[in-house]
C-alpha positions in Angstrom: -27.6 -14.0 -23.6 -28.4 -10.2 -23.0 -24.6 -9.6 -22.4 -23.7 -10.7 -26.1 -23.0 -7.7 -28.3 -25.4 -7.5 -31.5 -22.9 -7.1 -33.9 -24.4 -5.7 -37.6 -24.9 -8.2 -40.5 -23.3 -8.0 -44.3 -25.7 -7.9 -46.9 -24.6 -11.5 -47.9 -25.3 -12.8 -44.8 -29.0 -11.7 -45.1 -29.4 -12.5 -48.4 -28.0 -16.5 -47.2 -30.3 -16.6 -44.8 -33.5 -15.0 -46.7 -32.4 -18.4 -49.2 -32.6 -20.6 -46.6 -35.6 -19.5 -45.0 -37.7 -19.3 -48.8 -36.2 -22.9 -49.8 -38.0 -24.6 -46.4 -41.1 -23.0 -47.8 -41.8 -25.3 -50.5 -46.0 -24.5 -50.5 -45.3 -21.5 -51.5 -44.6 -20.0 -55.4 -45.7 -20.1 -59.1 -45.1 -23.5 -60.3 -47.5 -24.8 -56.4 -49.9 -22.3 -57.6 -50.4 -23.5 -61.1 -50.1 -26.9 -60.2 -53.1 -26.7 -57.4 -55.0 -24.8 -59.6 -54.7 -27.6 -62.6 -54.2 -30.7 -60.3 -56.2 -32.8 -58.0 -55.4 -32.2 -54.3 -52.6 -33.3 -52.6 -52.7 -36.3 -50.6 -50.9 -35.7 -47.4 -50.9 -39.4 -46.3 -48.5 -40.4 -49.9 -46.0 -37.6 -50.8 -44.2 -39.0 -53.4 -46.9 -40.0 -55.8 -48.1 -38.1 -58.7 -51.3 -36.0 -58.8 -54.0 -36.2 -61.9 -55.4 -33.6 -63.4 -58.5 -32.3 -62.6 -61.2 -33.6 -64.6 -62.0 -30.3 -66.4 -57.7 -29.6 -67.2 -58.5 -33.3 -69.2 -61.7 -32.4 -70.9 -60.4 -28.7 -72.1 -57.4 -30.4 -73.4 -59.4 -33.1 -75.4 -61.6 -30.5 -76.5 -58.9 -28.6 -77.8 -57.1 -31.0 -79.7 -60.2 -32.5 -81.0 -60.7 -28.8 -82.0 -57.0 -28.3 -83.7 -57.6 -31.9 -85.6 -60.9 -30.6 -87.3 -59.3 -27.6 -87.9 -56.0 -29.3 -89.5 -58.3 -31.6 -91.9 -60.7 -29.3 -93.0 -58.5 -26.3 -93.9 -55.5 -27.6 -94.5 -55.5 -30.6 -96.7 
């Protein structure tokens, strides 16, 4: 192995394997960040099932719409 020449690499082939190496890294990015920040946690024993939201993501949203609804059919009609 120390007898194999290191021959240098083209831009494209770094950039193909900087790809492959950030798509195995699905816990990382923007949409995981938002997502753990708004959902319950994951459950590492059942991957495939949907998480809820946390129970103060459905409160602010009730809140809000409850708030928008007021607002609609006081002021508007």
């Amino acid at each position: 192995m120390l007898d194999k020449q290191l021959k240098p690499l083209s831009v494209a082939e770094v950039h193909a394997e900087l790809e492959k190496h950030l798509s195995d890294r699905r816990h990382m990015g923007f949409r995981n960040l938002v997502g753990d920040l708004l959902l319950e946690p994951r459950d590492p024993f059942r991957i495939e099932t949907r998480r809820q939201p946390k129970r103060w993501v459905g409160l602010l949203f009730g809140v809000t719409t409850l708030s928008a609804l007021v607002f609609y059919f006081s002021h508007l009609r």
